[in-house]
VOVO-429165 format. One record per residue (C-alpha): residue number from 1; chain; y, x, z. Coordinates in steps of 0.2 Angstrom, whole numbers. Layout:
VOVO-429165
NODE   torba   paba      py      px      pz
NODE     NUM      A       Y       X       Z
...
This chain:
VOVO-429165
NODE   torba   paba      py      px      pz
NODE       1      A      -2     110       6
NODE       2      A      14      99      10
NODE       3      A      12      87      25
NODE       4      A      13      73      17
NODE       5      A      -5      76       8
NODE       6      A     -12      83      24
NODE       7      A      -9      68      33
NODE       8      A     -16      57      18
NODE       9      A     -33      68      14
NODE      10      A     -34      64      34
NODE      11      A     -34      44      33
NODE      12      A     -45      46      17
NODE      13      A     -57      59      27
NODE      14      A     -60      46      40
NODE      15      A     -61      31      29
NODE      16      A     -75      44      18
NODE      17      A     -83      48      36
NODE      18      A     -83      32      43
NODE      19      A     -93      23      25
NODE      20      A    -106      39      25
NODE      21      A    -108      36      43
NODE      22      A    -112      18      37
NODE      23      A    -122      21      25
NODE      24      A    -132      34      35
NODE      25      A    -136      23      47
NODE      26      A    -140      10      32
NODE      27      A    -151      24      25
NODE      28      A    -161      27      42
NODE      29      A    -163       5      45
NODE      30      A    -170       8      27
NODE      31      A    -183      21      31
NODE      32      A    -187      10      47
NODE      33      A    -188      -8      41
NODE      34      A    -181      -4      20
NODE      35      A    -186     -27      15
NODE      36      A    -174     -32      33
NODE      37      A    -160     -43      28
NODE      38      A    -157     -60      19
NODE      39      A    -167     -64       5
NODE      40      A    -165     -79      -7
NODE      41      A    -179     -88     -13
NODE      42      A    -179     -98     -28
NODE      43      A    -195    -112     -25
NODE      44      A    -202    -121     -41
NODE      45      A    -216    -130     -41
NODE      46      A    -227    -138     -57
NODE      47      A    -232    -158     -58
NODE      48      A    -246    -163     -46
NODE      49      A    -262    -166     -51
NODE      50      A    -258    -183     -46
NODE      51      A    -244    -186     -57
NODE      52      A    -228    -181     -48
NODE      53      A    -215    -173     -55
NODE      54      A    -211    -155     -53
NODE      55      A    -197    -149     -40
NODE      56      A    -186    -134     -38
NODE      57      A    -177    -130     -22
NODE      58      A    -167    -114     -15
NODE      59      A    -167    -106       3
NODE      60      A    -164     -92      12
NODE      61      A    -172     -81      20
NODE      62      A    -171     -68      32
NODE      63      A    -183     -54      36
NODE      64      A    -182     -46      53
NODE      65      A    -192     -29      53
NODE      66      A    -204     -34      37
NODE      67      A    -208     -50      44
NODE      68      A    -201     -69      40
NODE      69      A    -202     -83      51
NODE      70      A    -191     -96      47
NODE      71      A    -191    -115      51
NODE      72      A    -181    -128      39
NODE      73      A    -176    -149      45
NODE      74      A    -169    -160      33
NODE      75      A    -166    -177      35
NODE      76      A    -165    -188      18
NODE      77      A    -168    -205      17
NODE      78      A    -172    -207      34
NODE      79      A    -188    -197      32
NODE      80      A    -186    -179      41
NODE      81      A    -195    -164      32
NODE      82      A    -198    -147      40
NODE      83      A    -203    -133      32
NODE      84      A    -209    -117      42
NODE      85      A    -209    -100      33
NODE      86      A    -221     -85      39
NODE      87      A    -226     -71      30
NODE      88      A    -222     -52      30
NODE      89      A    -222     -36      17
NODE      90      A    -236     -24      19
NODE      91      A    -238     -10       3
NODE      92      A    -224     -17      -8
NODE      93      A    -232     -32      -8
NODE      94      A    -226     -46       1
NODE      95      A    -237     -64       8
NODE      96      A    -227     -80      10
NODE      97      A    -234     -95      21
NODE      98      A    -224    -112      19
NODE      99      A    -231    -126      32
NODE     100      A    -222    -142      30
NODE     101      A    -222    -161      37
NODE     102      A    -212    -176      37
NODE     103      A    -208    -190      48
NODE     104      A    -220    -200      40
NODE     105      A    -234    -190      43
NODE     106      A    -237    -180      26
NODE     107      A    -241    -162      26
NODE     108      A    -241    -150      16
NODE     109      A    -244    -129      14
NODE     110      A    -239    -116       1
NODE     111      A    -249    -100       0
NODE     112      A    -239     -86     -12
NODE     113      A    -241     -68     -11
NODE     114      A    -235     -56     -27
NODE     115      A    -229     -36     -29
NODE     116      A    -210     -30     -28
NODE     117      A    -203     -30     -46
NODE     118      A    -187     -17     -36
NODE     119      A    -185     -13     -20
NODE     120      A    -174     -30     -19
NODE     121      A    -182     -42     -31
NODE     122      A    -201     -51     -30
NODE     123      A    -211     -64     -41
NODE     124      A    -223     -73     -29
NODE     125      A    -235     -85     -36
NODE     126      A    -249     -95     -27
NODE     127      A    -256    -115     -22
NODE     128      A    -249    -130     -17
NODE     129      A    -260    -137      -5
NODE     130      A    -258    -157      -1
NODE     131      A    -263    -166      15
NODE     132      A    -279    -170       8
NODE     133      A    -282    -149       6
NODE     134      A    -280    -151     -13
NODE     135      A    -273    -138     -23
NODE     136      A    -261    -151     -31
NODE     137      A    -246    -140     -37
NODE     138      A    -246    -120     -42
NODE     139      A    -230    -112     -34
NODE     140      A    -217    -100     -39
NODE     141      A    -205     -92     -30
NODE     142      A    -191     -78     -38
NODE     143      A    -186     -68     -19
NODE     144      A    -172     -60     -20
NODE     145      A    -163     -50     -10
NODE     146      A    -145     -51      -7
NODE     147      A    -142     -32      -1
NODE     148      A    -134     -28     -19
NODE     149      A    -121     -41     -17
NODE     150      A    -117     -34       1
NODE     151      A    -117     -17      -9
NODE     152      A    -107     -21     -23
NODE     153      A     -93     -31     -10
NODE     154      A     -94     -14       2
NODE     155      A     -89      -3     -15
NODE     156      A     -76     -19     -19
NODE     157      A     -68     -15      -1
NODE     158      A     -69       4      -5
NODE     159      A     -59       2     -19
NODE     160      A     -46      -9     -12
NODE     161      A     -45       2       4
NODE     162      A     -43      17     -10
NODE     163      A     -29       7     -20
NODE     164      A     -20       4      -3
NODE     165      A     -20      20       1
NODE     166      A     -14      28     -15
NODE     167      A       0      14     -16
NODE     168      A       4      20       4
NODE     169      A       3      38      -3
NODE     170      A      16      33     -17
NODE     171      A      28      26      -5
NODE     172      A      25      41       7
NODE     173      A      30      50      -6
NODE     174      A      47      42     -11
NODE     175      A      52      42       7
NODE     176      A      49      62       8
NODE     177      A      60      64      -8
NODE     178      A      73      52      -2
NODE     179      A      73      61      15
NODE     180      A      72      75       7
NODE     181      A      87      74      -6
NODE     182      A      96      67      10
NODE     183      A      94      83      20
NODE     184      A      98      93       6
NODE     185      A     116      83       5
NODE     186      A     120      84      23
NODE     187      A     115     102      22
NODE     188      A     129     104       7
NODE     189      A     141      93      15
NODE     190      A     140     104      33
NODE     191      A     140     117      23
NODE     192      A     159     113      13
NODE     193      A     162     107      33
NODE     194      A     160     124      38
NODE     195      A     168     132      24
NODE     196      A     184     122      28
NODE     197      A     184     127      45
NODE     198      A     182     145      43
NODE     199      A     195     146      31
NODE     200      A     208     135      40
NODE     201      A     203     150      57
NODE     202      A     206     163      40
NODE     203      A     223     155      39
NODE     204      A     228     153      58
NODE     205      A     223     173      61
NODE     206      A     233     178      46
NODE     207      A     248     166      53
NODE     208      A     244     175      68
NODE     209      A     245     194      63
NODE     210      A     260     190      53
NODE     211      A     271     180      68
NODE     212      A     263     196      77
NODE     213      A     269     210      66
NODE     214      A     288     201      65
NODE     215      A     286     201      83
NODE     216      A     280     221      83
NODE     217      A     296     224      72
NODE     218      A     309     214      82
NODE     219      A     303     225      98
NODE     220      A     304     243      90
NODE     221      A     323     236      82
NODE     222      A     328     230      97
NODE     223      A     322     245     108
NODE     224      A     329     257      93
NODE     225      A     344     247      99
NODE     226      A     341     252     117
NODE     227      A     337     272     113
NODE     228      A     355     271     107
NODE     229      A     365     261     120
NODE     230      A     353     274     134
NODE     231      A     360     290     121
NODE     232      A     378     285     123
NODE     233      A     376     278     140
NODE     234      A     369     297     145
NODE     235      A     383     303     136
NODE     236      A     395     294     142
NODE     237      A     386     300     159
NODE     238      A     389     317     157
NODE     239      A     407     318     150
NODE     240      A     411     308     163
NODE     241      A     403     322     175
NODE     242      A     412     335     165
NODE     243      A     429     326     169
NODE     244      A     425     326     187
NODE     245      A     422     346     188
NODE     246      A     439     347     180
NODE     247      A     448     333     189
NODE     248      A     439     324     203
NODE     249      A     445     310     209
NODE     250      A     438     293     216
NODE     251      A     441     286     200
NODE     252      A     432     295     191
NODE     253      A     418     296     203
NODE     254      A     418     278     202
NODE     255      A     417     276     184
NODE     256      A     403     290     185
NODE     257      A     391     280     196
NODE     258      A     393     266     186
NODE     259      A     389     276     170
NODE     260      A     374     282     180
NODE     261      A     369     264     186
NODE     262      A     369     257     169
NODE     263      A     360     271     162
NODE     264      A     344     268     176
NODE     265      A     345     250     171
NODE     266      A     345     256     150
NODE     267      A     328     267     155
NODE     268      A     320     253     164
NODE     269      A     325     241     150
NODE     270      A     318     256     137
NODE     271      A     302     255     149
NODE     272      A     298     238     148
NODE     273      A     302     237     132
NODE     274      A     289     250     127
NODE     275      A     278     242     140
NODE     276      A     277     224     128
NODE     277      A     278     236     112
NODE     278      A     260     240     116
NODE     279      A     256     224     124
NODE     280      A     259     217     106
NODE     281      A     254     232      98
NODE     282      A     238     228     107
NODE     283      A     238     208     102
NODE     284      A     241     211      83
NODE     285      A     228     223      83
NODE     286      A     216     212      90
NODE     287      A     221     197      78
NODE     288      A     220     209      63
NODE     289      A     201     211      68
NODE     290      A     200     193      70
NODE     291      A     205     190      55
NODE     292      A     192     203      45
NODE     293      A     178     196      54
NODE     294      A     181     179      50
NODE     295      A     183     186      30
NODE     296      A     167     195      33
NODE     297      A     158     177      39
């Protein structure tokens, strides 16, 4: 698996992790209190027996634990209502209470009760009671809770979250290819640098090996040279010898030591000579070797 993906199937591992450990603990609030939440109630009410129109009216209402208990003020009119709702589900079934009273001293009470349609819907029905303790109205009221929308927002979210991480993934992805081609070029390019170099060290130790091997011939000339002058000087050396057994005089015994002395300084010449023949003997050698190994590279 490339590391791109790794790191991707990570953040996507937690987000996953992170929204089962939500709806885990969702699952277990369920179990524990499955109606807690808000729930929104739809109120309508039938003409009174007294001739007053009907009324609708919307609220909502949250349930702590299975139970309500909610109070309602408005102010319309100058005459301030409140509206106190009590009740609680026991046995999919769920009991609604509504006391109510105004500033001008009416009062009022609702008594509804009705069975879950679905865990998240429930019809309730029941009487209007006046201040007199009449029965004047009959009561509906359509509870709802609002846990689906919260469910279908949370899945909305997901999807975003997912459709941001795919687009982070697709850009992820074009900056490992663009990093990728980039490596690859400088890869190329150091390796034509290298190239270059090596080839420009092939030329410079060929260069070398060939200034080497003039060198190496110019030496063994120049000390074939030497051989000779040293072979004429030596016999030059003994003529001059032979002369002297056959007529010495200081003259000749002059022009003997100097014969002598020039050849000593020929044979130390001819020594160094061979001494920096094998010096460079030694240098082209080593250059030659140079030379193959860089080939070889």
């Amino acid at each position: 698996m490339e590391p791109r993906y790794k790191i991707v199937y990570i953040i996507l591992g937690y987000v996953m992790a992170s929204m089962l450990g939500n709806v885990a603990a969702y699952g277990q609030a369920s179990i524990e209190n499955q109606y807690d939440g808000e729930w929104l109630a739809k109120v309508s009410c039938t003409e009174s027996i007294y001739r007053r129109p009907p009324f609708t009216y919307q609220a909502k209402i949250p349930v702590e634990k299975g139970r309500i208990q909610k109070t309602f003020h408005d102010n319309q009119e100058n005459t301030i209502t409140t509206n106190t709702w009590t009740g609680s589900f026991t046995n999919n079934e769920l009991q609604v209470e509504i006391n109510g009273s105004n500033s001008k001293g009416e009062k009022w009470r609702y008594l509804l009760k009705g069975g879950l349609n679905s865990p998240y819907a429930v019809s309730l029905i029941g009487p209007y009671f006046d201040a007199r303790g009449n029965q004047s109205r009959t009561c509906n009221i359509a509870f709802n809770s609002t846990k689906p929308d919260e469910l279908r927002q949370a899945a909305h979210r997901a999807e975003q979250e997912n459709a941001r991480l795919k687009q982070e993934l697709a850009k992820k992805d074009q900056a490992l290819a663009a990093a990728q081609a980039s490596a690859v070029a400088a890869r190329t390019q150091a390796q034509q640098e290298l190239s270059q170099e090596a080839q420009t060290a092939i030329d410079a130790q060929r260069q070398a090996a060939q200034r080497a091997e003039q060198e190496t011939a110019r030496l063994k000339e120049e000390l074939a040279q030497k051989d000779q002058a040293l072979a004429a000087a030596q016999a030059s050396a003994v003529a001059a010898r032979t002369q002297e057994q056959q007529e010495p005089s200081q003259e000749a015994q002059v022009a003997i030591d100097a014969q002598r002395q020039a050849a000593q300084r020929a044979e130390q010449e001819t020594a160094r000579l061979k001494e920096e023949l094998a010096q460079k003997d030694q240098a082209l050698a080593a250059a030659q070797a140079s030379a193959v190994a860089a080939r070889t590279q």
